[in-house]
N, C-alpha and C positions, 0 to 999 in steps of 0.2 A: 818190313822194308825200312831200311834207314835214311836212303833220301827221299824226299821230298816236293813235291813241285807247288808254286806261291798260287795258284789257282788254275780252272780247266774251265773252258765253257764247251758244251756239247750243243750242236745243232741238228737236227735228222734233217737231211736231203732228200731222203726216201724214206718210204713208210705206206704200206696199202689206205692208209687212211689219209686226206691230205688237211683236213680238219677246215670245219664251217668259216668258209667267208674268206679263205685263205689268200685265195688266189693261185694260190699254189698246187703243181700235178702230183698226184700219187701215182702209185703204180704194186705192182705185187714186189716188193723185195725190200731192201733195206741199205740204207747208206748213211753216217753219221761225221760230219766235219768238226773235228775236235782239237780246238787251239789252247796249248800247255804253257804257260808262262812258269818258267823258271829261270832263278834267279834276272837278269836285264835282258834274258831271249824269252823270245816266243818261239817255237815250234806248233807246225799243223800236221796234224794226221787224218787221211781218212781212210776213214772203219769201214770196208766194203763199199761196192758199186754200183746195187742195186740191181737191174735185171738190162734196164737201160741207159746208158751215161746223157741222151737229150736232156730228159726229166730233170735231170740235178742239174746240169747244165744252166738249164733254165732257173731251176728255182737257188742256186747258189748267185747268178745274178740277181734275181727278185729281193733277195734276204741279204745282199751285199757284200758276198761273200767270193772274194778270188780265188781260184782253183788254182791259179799257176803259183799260189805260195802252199801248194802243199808241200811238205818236206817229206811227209812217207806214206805210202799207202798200206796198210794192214786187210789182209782178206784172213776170215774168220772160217769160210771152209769152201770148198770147189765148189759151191750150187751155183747156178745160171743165175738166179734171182740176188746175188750176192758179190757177183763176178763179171756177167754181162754187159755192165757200163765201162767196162775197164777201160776196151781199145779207145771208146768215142773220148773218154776222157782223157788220155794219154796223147790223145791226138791236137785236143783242146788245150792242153796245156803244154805242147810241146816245148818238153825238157826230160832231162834222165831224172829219173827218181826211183829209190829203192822199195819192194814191193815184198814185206813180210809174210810167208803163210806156211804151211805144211808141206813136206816134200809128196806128199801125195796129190796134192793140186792140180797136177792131168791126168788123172788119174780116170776112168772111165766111170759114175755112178751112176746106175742103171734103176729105174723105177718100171715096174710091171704092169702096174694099174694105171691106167682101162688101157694104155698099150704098151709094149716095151718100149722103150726111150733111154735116152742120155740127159741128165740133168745136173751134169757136172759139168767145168770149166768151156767154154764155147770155143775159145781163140787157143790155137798153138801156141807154144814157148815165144819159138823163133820169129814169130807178127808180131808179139807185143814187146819184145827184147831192140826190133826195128824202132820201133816207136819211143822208143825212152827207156822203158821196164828193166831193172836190177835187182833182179831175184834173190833173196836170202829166203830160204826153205832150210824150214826146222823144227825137228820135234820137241826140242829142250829151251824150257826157259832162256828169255832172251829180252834183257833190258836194253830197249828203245832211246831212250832218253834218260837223265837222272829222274828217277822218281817214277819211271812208266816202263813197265814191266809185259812182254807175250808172254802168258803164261804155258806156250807151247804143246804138247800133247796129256793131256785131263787122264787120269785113270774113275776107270768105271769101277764105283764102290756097292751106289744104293742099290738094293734088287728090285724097286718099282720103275726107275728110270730105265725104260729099255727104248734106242736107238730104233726110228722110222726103219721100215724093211726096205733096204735098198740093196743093189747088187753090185761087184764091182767081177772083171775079170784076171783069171789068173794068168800066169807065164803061157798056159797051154790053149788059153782061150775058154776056160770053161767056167760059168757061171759060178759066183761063190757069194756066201753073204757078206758087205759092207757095214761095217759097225763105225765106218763114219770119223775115223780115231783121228781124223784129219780137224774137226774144230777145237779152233782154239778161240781164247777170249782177250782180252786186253785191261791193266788192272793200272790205276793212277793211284797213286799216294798222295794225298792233300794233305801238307805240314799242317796238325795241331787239327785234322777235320776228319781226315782217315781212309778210308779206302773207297775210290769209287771205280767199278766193274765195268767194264762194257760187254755184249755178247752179241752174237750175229743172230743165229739160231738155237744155243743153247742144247745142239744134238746131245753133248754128253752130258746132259742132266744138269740143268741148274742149281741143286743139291749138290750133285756132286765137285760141278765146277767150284762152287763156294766154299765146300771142305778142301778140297784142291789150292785153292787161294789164299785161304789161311795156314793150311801147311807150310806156304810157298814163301807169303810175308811174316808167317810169327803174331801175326795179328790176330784179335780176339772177336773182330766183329767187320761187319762190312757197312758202309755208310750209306750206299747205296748203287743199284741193280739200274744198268739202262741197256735196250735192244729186243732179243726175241725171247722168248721159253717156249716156245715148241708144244702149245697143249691144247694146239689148234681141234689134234680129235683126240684127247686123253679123256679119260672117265671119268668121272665124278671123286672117284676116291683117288686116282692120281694126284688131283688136281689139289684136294686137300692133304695127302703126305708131302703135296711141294709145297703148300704153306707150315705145315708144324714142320718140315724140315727148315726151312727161310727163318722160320723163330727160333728153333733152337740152336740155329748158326749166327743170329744177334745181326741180323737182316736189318735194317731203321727204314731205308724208302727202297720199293721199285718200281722203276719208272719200264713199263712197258708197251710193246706194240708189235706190228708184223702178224708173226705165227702164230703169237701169243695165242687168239681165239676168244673170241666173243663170251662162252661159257667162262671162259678161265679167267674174263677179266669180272665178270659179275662176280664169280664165287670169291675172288680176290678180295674184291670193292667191299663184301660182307665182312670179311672171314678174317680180311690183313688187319694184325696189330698196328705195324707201323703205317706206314704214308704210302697211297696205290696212286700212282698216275698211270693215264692213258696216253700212249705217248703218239705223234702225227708227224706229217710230210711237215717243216717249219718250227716243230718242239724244242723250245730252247732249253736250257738250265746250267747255271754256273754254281760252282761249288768251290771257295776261298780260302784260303787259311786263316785259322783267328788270331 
């Protein structure tokens, strides 16, 4: 990537953990408030909506954080735990604001286990379109701002990264499998610092998303990893091919949480060359140009 932005600070709003003494609510899902200063503007984005928009609501006033200056919201894939804050928040900040994500985004996806269900987008088009919502759905890279890039729809490369079993339905109605081609991730260029990722759930393989990323920017290394990796039930040796994959992609920090998984983050905290954070409801980190 050629431009640049002068620094980023990341906040998580959401996060299953809400970390000791906080004060602040967790919940199952993920939401990340992320203010871009380039060149004499700021820009804010936020990264998903967690399951439900109170919780951030709340803890964006507790951490001092105004909602009504978001400039765009980015949703990383149709899951309820990712999407479900949407309307409370759109409501909350009543104003129009454009809403970045995948054109499969109403897309029905269906999980089996322990009963069939919908675990895709909650709200129709047409309810959050009232409310403010200006949809850009797209599968093809798509620079945000100077220097902040959606890296749009990931091609699936590694063969150990295989997509949760979910279901979506066809024109005819009939069950088919969901490969999910709908996450995407969100990527900042820090002038003279380098690349820092963002990811929701990381459905298309965190490996892969990061060989994807560097394709994308030309870039030889990634500065660091913030959101989910998805390895909440991955196996043991899953979990170490996503670390010597992370290393031989020149991986330096990831900052994780969510889906991540209890297991994934011990064997991480062992195993990572570079810098493992645990990341919580209120987890801050800025990243500057030098």
């Amino acid at each position: 990537m050629k431009d640049g932005v002068d620094s980023v600070k990341i906040t998580i709003l959401a996060d299953d953990y809400a970390g000791y003494g906080s004060g602040l609510v967790g919940q199952h899902g993920f939401s990340a408030f992320i203010e871009v200063a380039v060149k004499d503007s700021v820009k804010n984005i936020l990264f998903d909506t967690g399951q439900y928009g109170k919780p951030i609501i709340f803890n964006s006033k507790k951490l001092g954080i105004n909602l009504a200056n978001i400039d765009y919201i980015v949703l990383s894939h149709r899951h309820y735990d990712h999407t479900g804050g949407l309307l409370r928040i759109l409501k909350h900040i009543k104003k129009k604001v454009y809403i970045v994500a995948h054109p499969l985004l109403f897309k029905p996806n269906l999980i089996k286990k322990p009963y069939l269900r919908d675990a895709g987008m909650p709200f129709k088009k047409d309810v959050l379109e009232k409310y403010g919502a200006k949809f850009v759905l797209t599968k093809d890279p798509l620079e945000l701002i100077e220097g902040v890039l959606i890296t749009g729809e990931v091609p699936r490369r590694t063969e150990f990264e295989k997509p949760i079993e979910t279901f979506t339905l066809d024109d005819s109605g009939k069950l088919v499998p969901d490969m999910l081609m709908d996450d995407i991730s969100l990527i900042i260029n820090v002038k003279n610092e380098g690349l820092v990722l963002v990811t929701g759930c990381s459905h298309a393989g965190i490996v892969n998303i990061v060989k994807y990323v560097k394709e994308l920017t030309k870039e030889t290394s990634i500065n660091a990893i913030i959101g989910g990796l998805h390895l909440v039930d991955a196996s043991e040796e899953r979990i170490e091919k996503t670390i010597r994959g992370l290393h031989e992609e020149n991986v330096k920090t990831v900052h994780a949480g969510h889906c991540t998984g209890f297991k994934a983050h011990m064997i991480f905290s062992r195993n990572y060359k570079g810098t493992y954070n645990i990341i919580y409801t209120g987890y801050t980190t800025v990243f500057t140009r030098k």
